[in-house]
C-alpha positions in Angstrom: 0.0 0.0 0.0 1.2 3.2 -1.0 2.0 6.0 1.5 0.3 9.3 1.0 2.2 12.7 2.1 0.4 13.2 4.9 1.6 10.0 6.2 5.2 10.2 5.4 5.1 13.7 6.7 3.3 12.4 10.5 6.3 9.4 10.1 9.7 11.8 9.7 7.7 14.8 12.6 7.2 11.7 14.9 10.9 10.6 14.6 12.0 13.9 14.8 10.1 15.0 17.4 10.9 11.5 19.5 14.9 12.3 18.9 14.9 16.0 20.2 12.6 14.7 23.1 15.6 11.9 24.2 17.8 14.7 23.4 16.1 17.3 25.9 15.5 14.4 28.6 19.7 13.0 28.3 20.7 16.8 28.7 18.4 17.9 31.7 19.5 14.5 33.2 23.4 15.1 33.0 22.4 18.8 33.9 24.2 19.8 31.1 23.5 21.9 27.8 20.9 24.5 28.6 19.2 26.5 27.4 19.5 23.4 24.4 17.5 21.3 26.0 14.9 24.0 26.4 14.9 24.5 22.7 15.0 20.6 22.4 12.0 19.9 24.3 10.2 22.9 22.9 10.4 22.0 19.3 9.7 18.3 20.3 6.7 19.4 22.0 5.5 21.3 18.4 6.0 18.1 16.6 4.3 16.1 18.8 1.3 18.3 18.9 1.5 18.1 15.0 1.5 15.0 15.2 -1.5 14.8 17.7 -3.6 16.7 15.6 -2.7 14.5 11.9 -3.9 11.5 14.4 -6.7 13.4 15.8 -5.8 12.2 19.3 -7.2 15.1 21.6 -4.8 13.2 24.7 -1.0 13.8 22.7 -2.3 17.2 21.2 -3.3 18.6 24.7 -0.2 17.4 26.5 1.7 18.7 24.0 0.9 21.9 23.2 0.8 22.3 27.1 4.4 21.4 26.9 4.8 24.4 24.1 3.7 26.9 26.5 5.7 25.6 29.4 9.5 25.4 27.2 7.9 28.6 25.5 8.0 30.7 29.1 11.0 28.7 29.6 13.1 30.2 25.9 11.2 33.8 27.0 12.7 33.5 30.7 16.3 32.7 29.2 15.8 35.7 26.8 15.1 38.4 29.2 17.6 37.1 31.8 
C-alpha cells in the first residue's frame, strides 16, 4: 500500500520530534546543555502536537501543546535574563 504525504510527513515529525525529546531528557539528566535542552523539548513538544492533531488524538495534542507553553515561558525567561 502506498504512502500518501500526509503519512510520510506524521512518520519523519514523529521521529524527529521522538529524537529531540531523548535529546532534551539525556541533557536535563546530565544537567548539562541548557538553554539546548529547552529548545529541544520545545520543538519536540511542536512536533508532537503536529502529530497529535494529523492523528486526531485530543490526549497527545493537549499534553503537548501544554508542553509548548511551558519550554515557551521557559526560551522567554532565558531571553530576558
Amino acid at each position: 500500500m502506498r504512502q500518501t504525504n500526509e503519512q510520510i510527513d506524521t512518520f519523519i515529525y514523529k521521529w524527529l520530534g521522538t529524537l529531540l525529546a531523548l535529546i532534551c531528557v539525556m541533557l536535563t539528566s546530565f544537567n548539562i546543555g541548557y538553554p539546548v535542552n529547552i529548545f529541544c523539548g520545545f520543538a519536540a513538544a511542536i512536533l508532537w502536537a503536529v502529530v497529535g492533531i494529523h492523528w486526531k488524538e485530543t490526549s497527545i495534542v493537549v499534553i503537548n501543546v501544554v508542553m509548548s507553553i511551558i519550554y515557551g515561558l521557559g526560551i522567554i525567561k532565558w531571553i530576558l535574563l
